[in-house]
N, C-alpha and C positions, 0 to 999 in steps of 0.2 A: 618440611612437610606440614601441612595443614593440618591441625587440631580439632578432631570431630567434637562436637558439642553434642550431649541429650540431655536435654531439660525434659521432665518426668510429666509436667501435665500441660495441657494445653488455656487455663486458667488464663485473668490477667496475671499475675505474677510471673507466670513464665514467659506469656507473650510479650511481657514490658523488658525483662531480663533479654530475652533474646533484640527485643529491639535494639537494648545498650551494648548487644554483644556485635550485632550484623557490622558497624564501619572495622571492626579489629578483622576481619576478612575468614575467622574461622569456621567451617561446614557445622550448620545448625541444623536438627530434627528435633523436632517437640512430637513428643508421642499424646497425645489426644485424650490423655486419661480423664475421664468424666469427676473425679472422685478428690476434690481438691477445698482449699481456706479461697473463697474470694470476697474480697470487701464492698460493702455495703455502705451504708450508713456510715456515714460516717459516726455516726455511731452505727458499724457497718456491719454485716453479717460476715462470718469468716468460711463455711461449709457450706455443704448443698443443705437446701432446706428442708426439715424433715418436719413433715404434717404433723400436729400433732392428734393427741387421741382426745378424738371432741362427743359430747352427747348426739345420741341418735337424730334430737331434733335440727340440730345443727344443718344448712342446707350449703349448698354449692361451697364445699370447702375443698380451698386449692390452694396450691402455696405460690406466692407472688414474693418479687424482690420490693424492699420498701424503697421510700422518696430517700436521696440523698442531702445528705446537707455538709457543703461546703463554705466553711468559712474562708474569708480569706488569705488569712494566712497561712492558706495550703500551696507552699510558693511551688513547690513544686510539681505537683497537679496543673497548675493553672500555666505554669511551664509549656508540659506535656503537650497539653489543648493547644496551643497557639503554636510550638511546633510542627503538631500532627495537621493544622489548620481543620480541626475537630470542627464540622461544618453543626452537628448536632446540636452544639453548646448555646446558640443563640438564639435555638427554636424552650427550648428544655428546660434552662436555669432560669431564675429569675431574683431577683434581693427580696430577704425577708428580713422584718428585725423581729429579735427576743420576744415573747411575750412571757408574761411569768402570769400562772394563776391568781388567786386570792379565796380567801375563804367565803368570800364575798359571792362567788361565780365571777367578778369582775379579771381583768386582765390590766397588767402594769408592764408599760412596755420601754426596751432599754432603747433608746434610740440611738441613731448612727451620729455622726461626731459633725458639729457645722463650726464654723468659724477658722481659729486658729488651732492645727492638729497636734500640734505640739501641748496643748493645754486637754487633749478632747478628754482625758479619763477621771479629770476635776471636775470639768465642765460636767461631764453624763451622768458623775456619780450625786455630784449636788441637787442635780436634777430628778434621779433618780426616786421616785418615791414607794419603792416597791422595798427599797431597806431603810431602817429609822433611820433617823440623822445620827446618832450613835454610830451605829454600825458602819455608814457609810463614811464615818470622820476618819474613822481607826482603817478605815480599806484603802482611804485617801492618802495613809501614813505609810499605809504597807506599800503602795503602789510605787510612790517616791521614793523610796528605801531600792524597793527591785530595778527600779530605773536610776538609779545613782549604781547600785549593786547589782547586777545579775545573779553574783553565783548563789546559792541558799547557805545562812548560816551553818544550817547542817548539814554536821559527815555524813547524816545518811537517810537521807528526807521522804526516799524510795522505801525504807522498812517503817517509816511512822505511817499514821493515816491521815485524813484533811480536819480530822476531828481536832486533833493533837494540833493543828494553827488554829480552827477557830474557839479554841480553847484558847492560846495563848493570845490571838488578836481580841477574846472575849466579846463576839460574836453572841447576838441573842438567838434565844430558840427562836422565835420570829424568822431571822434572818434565814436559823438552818434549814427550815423548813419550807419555806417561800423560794430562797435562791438558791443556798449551794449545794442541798439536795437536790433539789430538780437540774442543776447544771453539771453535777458532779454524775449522775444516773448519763445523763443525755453525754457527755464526753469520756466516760471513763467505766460505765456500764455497772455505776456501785453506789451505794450510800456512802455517807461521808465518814463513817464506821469504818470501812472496810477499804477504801481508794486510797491508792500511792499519794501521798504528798508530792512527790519528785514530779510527776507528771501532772497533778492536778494546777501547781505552781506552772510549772510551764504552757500549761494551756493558757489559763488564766493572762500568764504574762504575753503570752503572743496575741490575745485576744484583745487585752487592754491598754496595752503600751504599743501596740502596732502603729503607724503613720500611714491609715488609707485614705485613699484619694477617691473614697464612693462607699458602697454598702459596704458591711466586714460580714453578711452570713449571706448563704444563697441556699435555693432550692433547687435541686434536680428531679426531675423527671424518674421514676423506677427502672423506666426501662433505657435510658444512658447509659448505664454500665456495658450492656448488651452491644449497643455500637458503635461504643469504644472497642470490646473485645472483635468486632467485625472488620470496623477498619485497620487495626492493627493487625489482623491476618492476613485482609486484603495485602497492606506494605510489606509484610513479612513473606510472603505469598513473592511476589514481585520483585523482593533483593534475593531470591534462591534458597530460602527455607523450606525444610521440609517436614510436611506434616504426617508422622505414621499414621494410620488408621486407628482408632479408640480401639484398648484393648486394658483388662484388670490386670495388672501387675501382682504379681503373684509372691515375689522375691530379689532382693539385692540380693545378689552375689559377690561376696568380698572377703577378702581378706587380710593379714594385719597390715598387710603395706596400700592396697588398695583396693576399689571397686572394679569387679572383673566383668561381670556382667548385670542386666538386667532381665529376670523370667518373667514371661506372660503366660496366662490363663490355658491360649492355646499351645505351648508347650516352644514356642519361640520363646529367644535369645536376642538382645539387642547390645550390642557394645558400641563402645566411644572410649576419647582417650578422657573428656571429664563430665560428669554428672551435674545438674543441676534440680535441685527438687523443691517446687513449691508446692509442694503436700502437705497435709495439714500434718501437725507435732503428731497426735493419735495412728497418724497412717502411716507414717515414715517410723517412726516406732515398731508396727505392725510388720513392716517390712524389713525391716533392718536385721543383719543377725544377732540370734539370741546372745552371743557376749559381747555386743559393741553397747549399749546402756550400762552392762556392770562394768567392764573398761573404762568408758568414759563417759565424764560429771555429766558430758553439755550435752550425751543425749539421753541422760537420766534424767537430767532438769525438763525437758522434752514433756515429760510425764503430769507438770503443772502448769502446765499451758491447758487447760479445759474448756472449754465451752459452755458458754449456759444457752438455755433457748427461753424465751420469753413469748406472748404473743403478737399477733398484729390483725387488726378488722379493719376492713378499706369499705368505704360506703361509696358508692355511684350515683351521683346525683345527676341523670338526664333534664336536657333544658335548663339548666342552672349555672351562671357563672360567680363564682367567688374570687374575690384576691386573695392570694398566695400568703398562706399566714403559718407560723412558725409557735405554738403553744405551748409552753411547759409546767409542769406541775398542774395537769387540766381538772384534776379529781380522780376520776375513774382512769385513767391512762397518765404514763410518766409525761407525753407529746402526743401534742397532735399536728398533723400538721391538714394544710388545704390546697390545692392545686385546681389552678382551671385546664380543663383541656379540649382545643380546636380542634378539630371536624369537621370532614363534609356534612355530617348531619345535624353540628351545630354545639352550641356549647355544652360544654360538659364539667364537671366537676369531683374531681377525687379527692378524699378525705381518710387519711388515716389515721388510727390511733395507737399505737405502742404502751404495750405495758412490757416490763420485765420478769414479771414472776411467771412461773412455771404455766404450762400450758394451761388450756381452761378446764374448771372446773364441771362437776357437775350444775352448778347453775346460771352458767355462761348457753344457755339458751336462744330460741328465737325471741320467749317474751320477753327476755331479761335484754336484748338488742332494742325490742322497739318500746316497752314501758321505763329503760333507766339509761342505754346508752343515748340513745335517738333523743330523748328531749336533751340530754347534757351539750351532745353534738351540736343542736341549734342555741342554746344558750351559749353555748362557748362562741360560738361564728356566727353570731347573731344571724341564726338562718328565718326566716320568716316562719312563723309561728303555723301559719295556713299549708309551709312544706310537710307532705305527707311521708311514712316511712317509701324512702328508696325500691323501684319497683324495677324488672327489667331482667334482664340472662346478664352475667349474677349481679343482684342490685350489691348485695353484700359477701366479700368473703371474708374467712378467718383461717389465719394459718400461725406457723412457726415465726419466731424473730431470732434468728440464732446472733450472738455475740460473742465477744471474748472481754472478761471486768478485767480490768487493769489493777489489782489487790496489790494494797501494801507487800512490797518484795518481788513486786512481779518483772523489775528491771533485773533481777539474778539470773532470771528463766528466761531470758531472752537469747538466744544466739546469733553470736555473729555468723557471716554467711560465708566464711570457711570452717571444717570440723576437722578433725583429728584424723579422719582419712582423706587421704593429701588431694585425690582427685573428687571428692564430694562436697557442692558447694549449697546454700540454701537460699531461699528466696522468698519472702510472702511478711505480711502485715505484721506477724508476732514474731520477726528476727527484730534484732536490738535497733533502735530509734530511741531518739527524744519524746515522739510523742505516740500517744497510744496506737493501739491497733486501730487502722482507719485509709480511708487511700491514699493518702498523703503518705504513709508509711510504709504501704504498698508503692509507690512512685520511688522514692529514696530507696527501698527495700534493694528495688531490682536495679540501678545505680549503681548502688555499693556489691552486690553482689556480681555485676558486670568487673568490676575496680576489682575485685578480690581474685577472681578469676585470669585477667589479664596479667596483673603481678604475679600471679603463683606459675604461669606459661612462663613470664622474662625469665623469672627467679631457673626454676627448674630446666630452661634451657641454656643456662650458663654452666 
């Protein structure tokens, strides 16, 4: 007999899950639920976005998804695309490199690798003049070491922070403040205080010991995510998926052997023989029954998976074309980044900024946009001095940046994507991976949670 699938939202994580699951031949229904973790940014947004509470003066505020940034070494992302023959990707992305601030207002940028690639992380860092030559000797020594060594001398690299190696690689305040602050924010959602070593290491390492054959960062377009999540319906749509109608889920129903049903809002029942839920940690918690946390560890670790939200201002620059620029550590913002965008009515250009601290304040203003952001923005992108503040329906918005920081120990709270109840499996950016929450994580996520679900059908049908 045929094994009914219900995956819990209709999210990329579910629509990717189900993708992995459609050639195993099982009846798939993805219920529609609005109310889910999807990734962004890669330094990516994991929830729906929630406006935040901004002053009265504050105009046209709405909540938008921000630019992506894909490095390369998202192998499995860049997989996906060429699979899906993602016709979107070649209008949308484009190569950016690094740029890193300066106290200067000036920008120091890491450049892509030329010559022999085998050499490129000597070559870039010698060249590099955004870290003293100190700094950059002892990064030259660590690099060698990981590419000779992979694994980390440490038992447990995931409960230290990045402070605790640039403490030991003796790393100048310069450095922390210039690079691995701003690169440690920008991939890991944290100060170097507070970020897993485990994963900071691994970014690091796949970013600089990588062997690319062209640019290693990209920039996408905001609204990419979107269709992706289109086309993947469409296919999903077309191999005999089926979509319920959006409805709140109201309640798992389970018990200690397994998941019996699923209640919605309207007072329906939906059953399957196994679950799939890419719901955020906070919502599946929500729904779960009240003694499946106290029973078990992995979905009380559930509980520190949180979310911070941060903000984001996108400026509209009508008539304006800029090159695609990638900015870290800007001053006022942790990145900014620059996008041109084509039109029938001509070019255009969008600019955003990201910061991580909590939503705006009381003096995050319209004046405080056009006398402190608005000159920084043209200083930073060397916009012509003569451009006026951004006019148009809406020249500017500001909204929420939701994330998930990747905190020393945050590899504990990860779960893998089977749980203690035999037929509930999970899915989404903050189950267990090598690298942070982000869509590469998302991509692998739903993967491995396909793999986990197939094996647990053989196993249990024997």
């Amino acid at each position: 007999m045929t094994r009914h699938i219900l995956i819990l939202s209709g999210d990329l994580p579910g629509l990717l899950t189900a993708f992995r699951l459609v050639p195993y031949g099982f009846r798939i229904t993805i219920l529609e639920h609005h109310r889910s973790f999807s990734p962004a940014t890669a330094s990516p947004q994991f929830s729906e976005s929630k406006e935040p509470e901004p002053p009265t003066s504050f105009q046209h505020l709405i909540t938008q998804p921000s630019p992506l940034i894909l490095p390369r070494f998202y192998h499995a992302t860049w997989a996906l695309f060429q699979e899906l023959a993602f016709e979107h990707t070649g209008q949308s992305i484009q190569p950016v490199e690094l740029e890193f601030g300066t106290s200067e207002g000036l920008t120091e940028t890491l450049s892509n690798p030329h010559g022999i690639t085998t050499l490129h992380p000597m070559i870039r860092l010698a060249g590099f003049r955004g870290l003293p030559w100190a700094d950059r000797w002892r990064l030259i020594n660590f690099l060698e070491k990981k590419w000779e060594d992979p694994h980390s001398p440490d038992h447990h690299p995931d409960m230290l922070t990045v402070e605790s190696w640039l403490n030991s690689t003796q790393q100048s305040t310069l450095a922390r403040q210039r690079i691995w602050n701003p690169f440690c924010r920008l991939f890991l959602g944290c100060d170097v205080t507070q970020a897993s070593l485990e994963y900071f290491l691994e970014i690091l390492a796949r970013f600089w010991l990588s062997k690319p054959n062209g640019p290693e960062t990209f920039l996408a377009s905001p609204d990419m995510l979107d269709h992706l999540q289109q086309q993947l319906k469409e296919v999903l749509l077309g191999k005999g998926v089926t979509f319920y109608p959006s409805n709140e889920i109201t309640l798992i129903q389970a018990d200690t052997e397994r998941i019996r049903a699923i209640a919605l809002d309207k007072g329906e029942r939906l059953t399957a023989d196994i679950y799939v839920s890419p719901l955020s940690p906070p919502e599946l918690l929500r729904l779960l029954p009240e003694r499946a946390p106290a029973r078990f560890s992995s979905f009380s670790h559930l509980a520190h998976l949180q979310e911070s939200s941060g903000t984001m201002v996108r400026f509209t620059l009508n008539d304006t074309f800029l090159p695609p620029r990638l900015i870290l550590n800007s001053g006022v913002f942790d990145w900014i980044t620059s996008q041109a965008v084509r039109n029938a009515d001509g070019a255009r250009t969008s600019i955003t900024g990201i910061n991580l601290t909590p939503s705006p304040s009381s003096g995050h203003t319209d004046d405080w946009l056009q006398k402190t952001v608005w000159p920084h923005i043209k200083n930073m992108l060397h916009i012509s001095p003569e451009q006026s503040f951004p006019s148009g329906e809406p020249p500017v918005t500001h909204s929420a940046y939701p994330y998930l920081p990747c905190l020393a120990g945050f590899r504990t709270f990860r779960p893998l994507p089977h749980t203690p109840i035999p037929n509930l499996f999970l899915a989404g950016p903050w189950t267990a991976s090598l690298l942070p929450p982000s869509l590469e994580s998302t991509v692998l996520s739903a993967s491995a949670c396909a793999r986990a679900v197939t094996e647990w059908v053989q196993t249990s049908s024997h």
